[in-house]
N, C-alpha and C positions, 0 to 999 in steps of 0.2 A: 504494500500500500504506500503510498505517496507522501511524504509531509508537508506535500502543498499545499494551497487553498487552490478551492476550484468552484468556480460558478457553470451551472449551467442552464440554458434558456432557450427555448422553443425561440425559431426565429419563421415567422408566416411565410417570408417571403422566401428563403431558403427551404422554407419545408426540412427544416433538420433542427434540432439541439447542436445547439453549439456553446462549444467551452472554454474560457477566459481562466485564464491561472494567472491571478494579479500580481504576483510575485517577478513574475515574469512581465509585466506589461512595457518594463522599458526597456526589455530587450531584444524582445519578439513582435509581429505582428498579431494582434487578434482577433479573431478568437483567433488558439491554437490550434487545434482539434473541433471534430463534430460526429455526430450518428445521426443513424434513422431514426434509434430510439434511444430514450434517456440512457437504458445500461449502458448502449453500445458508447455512446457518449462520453460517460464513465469510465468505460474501460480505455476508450483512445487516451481519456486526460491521463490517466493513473500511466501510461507508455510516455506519453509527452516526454516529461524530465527526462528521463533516460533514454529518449531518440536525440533532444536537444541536446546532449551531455555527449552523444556519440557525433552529433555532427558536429561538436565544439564550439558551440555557443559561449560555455562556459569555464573555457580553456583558462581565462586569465582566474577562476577562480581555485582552479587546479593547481597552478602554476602558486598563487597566491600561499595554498595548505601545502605544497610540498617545501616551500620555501620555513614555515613554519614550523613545520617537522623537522626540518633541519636543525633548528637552534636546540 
């Protein structure tokens, strides 16, 4: 599970749930994620991080704790 936040909302015109993970809002585009249905929705957000983490979104935060580790 995730130690995100995560919003999710019926969007009419999209015809889908889509989901905003605030934590993320200034670094990503949002929404992040969406489904047909709320789980599916869910379950994309709860992947989110850890797609964004593999595509190195969050490289300088890596970089930041390895540095940390160090001392």
């Amino acid at each position: 599970m995730s130690r995100y936040s995560m919003v999710v909302q019926w969007s009419d015109e999209d015809r889908l749930f889509l989901v905003t993970i605030p934590e993320f809002a200034d670094r990503v585009v949002m929404p992040c994620t969406h489904g047909k249905t709320r789980e599916s929705a869910i379950r994309n957000g709860e992947e989110s991080p850890v797609t964004l983490k593999q595509l190195g979104f969050f490289r300088h935060e890596i970089m930041q704790q390895a540095v940390l580790n160090s001392l």
